[in-house]
C-alpha positions in Angstrom: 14.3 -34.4 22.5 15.7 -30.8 23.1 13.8 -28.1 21.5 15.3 -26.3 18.3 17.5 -23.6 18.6 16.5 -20.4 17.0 19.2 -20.9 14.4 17.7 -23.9 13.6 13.9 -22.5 13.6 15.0 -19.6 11.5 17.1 -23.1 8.7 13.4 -24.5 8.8 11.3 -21.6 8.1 13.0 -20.5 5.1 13.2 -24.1 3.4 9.5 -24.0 4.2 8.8 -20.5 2.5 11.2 -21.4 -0.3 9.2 -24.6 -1.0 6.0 -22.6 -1.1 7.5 -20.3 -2.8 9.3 -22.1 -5.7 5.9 -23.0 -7.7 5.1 -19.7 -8.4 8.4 -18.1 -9.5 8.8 -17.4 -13.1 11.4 -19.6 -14.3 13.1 -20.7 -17.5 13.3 -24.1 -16.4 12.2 -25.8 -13.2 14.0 -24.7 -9.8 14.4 -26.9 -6.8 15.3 -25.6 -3.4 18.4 -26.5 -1.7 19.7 -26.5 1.5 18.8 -23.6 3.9 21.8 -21.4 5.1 22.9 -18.6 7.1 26.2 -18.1 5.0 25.5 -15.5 2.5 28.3 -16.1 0.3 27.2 -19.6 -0.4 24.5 -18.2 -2.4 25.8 -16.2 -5.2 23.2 -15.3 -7.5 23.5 -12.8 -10.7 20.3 -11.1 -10.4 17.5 -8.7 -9.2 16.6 -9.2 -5.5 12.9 -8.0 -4.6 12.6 -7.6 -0.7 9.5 -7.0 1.3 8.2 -6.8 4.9 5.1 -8.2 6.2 3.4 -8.2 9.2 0.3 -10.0 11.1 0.4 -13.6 12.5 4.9 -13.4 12.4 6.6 -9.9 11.4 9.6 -9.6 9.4 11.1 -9.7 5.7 10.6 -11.8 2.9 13.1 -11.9 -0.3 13.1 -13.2 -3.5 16.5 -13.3 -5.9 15.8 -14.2 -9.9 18.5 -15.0 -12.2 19.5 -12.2 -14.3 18.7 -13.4 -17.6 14.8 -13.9 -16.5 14.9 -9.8 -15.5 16.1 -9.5 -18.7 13.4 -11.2 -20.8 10.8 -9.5 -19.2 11.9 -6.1 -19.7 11.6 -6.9 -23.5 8.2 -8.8 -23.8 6.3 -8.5 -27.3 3.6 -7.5 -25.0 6.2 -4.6 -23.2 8.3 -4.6 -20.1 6.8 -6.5 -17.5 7.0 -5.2 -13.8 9.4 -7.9 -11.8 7.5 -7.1 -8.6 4.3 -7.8 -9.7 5.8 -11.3 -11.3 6.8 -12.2 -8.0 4.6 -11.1 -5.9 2.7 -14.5 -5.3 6.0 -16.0 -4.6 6.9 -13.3 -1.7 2.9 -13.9 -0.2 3.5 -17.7 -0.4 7.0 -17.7 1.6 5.4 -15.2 4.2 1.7 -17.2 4.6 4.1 -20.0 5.6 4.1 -18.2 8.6 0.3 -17.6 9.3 -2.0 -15.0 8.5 0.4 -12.2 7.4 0.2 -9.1 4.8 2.9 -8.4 3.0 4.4 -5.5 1.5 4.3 -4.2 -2.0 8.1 -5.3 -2.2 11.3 -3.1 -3.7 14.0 -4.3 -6.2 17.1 -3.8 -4.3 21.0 -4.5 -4.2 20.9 -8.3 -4.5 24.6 -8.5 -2.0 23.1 -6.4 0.4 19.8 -8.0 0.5 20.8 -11.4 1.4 23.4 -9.7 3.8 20.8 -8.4 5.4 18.9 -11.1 6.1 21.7 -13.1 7.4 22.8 -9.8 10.0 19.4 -10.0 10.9 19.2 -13.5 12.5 17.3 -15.1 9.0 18.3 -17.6 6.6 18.9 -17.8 2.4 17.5 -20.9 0.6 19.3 -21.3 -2.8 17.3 -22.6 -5.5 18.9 -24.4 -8.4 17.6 -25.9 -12.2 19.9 -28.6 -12.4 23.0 -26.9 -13.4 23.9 -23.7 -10.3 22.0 -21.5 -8.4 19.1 -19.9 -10.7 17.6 -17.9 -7.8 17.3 -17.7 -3.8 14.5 -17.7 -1.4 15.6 -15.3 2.5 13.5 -15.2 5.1 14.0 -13.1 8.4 11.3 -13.4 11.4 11.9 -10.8 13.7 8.5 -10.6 15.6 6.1 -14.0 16.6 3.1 -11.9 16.8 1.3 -15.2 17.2 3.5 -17.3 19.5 1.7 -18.8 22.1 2.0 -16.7 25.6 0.9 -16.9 28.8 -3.3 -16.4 29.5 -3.5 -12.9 30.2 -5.6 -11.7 33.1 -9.7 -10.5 32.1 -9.2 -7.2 31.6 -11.0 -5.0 34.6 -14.4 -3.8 33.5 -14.6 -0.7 31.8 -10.4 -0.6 30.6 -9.8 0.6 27.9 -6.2 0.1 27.4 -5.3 -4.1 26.7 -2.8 -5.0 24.4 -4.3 -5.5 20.6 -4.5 -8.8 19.5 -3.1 -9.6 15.9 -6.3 -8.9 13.5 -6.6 -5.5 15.6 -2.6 -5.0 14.2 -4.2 -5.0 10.6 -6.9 -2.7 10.9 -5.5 0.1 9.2 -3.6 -2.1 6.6 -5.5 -0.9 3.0 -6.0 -4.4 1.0 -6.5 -4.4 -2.7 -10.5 -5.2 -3.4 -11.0 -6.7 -7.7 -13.8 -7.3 -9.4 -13.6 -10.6 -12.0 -16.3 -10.8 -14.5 -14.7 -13.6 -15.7 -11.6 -16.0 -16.7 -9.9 -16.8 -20.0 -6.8 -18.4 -20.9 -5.1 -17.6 -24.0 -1.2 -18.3 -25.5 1.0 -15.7 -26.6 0.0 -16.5 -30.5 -3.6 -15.1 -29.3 -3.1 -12.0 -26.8 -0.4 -10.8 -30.2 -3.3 -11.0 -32.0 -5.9 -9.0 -30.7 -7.0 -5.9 -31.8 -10.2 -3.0 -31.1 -13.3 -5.0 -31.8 -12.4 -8.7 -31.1 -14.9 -10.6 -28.3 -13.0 -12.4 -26.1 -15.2 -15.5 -24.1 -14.9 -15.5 -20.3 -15.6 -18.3 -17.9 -19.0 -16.6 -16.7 -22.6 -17.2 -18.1 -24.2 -14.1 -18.8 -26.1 -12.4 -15.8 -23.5 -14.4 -13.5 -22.5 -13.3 -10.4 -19.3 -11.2 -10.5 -15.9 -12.2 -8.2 -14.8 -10.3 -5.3 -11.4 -10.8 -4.6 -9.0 -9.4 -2.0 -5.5 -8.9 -3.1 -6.1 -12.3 -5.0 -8.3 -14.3 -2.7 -12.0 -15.2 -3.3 -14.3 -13.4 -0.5 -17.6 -12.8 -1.8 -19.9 -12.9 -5.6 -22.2 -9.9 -6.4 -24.0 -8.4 -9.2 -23.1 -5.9 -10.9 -24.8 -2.6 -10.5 -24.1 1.4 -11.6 -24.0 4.4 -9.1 -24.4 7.3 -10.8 -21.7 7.0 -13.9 -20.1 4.0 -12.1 -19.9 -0.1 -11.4 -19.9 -1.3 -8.1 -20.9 -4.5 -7.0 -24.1 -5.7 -4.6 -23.0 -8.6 -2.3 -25.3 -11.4 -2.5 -22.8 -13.8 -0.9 -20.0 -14.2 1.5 -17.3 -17.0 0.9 -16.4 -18.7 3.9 -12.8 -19.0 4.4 -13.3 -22.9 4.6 -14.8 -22.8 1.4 
């Protein structure tokens, strides 16, 4: 059997990342992902395209097209405009983790034409993704850089050298993460959150005197207890969650 071509590679990538992806996009109605292309004008979307880069295990750009009329209800919410980014921001990290470890940009709403033109210039492919009744949205992914394609064993470096090539975490170093602190979890409907005003207890998930949640950019890594420095919280590790876990 005769290896994929990189066109090919690129078709299969994006259908993976747009079925990652498709789960967490806010939606009117369920979306489906259809057939991966490197024709732009097959996917013709009206809507707000939200673009980002990422970088670690697979460099490149990640993109994420919503129908028009979802932009629109958010930016009148009876809780107030909500922030399009943000809504698909675990959409974008989904598509891109397909690849590996990866960090991905905060993202940009940008022209939605020239977006998926871009990622088709570039060598990347456009997933349309459909409810039913025409394309609702669209899913582009464009690797440019395999950071962690297999290579050839390098040579042991010569004692004392201080010059080898960095290996993908060492890539990351300087890339700033966002660190939260969850007291706890609640879910409430829309009826409820309206209905809230100075003075009303809301119940969390946690027993009192649990351990708080450490979370990076949305991922458990440790529990602590709460503590104050001088006039503010911080948070004492007393465990470290394994990435198996």
């Amino acid at each position: 059997m005769s290896a994929p071509t990189i066109n090919e590679q690129q078709l299969g990538r994006a259908l993976a990342a747009a079925q990652a992806a498709v789960p967490l996009l806010p939606a009117s109605s369920p979306l489906t992902a259809g057939e991966p292309t490197q024709d732009g004008s097959a996917v013709a979307v009206d809507g707000q395209a939200i673009r980002a880069r990422f970088g670690g295990g697979a460099q490149g750009e990640v993109l994420v097209v919503v129908a028009q009329d979802l932009v629109d209800a958010m930016a009148d919410t009876p809780l107030g405009a909500l922030d399009v980014t943000q809504a698909v921001r675990p959409a974008l990290e989904a598509a891109a983790g397909t690849l590996g470890p990866v960090v991905v940009d905060p993202g940009t709403v940008t022209d939605t034409a020239e977006a998926l033109a871009a990622i088709v210039s570039g060598g990347g492919a456009l997933v349309p993704l459909s409810d039913g009744t025409g394309i609702r949205g669209a899913i582009g992914l464009l690797v440019s850089v395999d950071v962690a394609a297999p290579a050839a064993p390098n040579p042991a470096p010569a004692q004392g050298g201080g010059g080898g090539q960095r290996t993908g975490l060492d890539l990351l170093h300087h890339v700033e993460m966002e660190v939260t602190a969850e007291l706890g979890r609640t879910r409430m409907s829309v009826r409820e959150l309206l209905s809230l005003t100075p003075g009303t207890v809301v119940e969390l998930d946690r027993a009192a005197g649990g351990p708080a949640d450490l979370l990076v950019n949305g991922r458990l890594i440790a529990r602590g207890e709460v503590v104050v420095i001088d006039e503010n919280f911080g948070i004492r590790i007393t465990e470290i969650i394994s990435p198996s876990a």
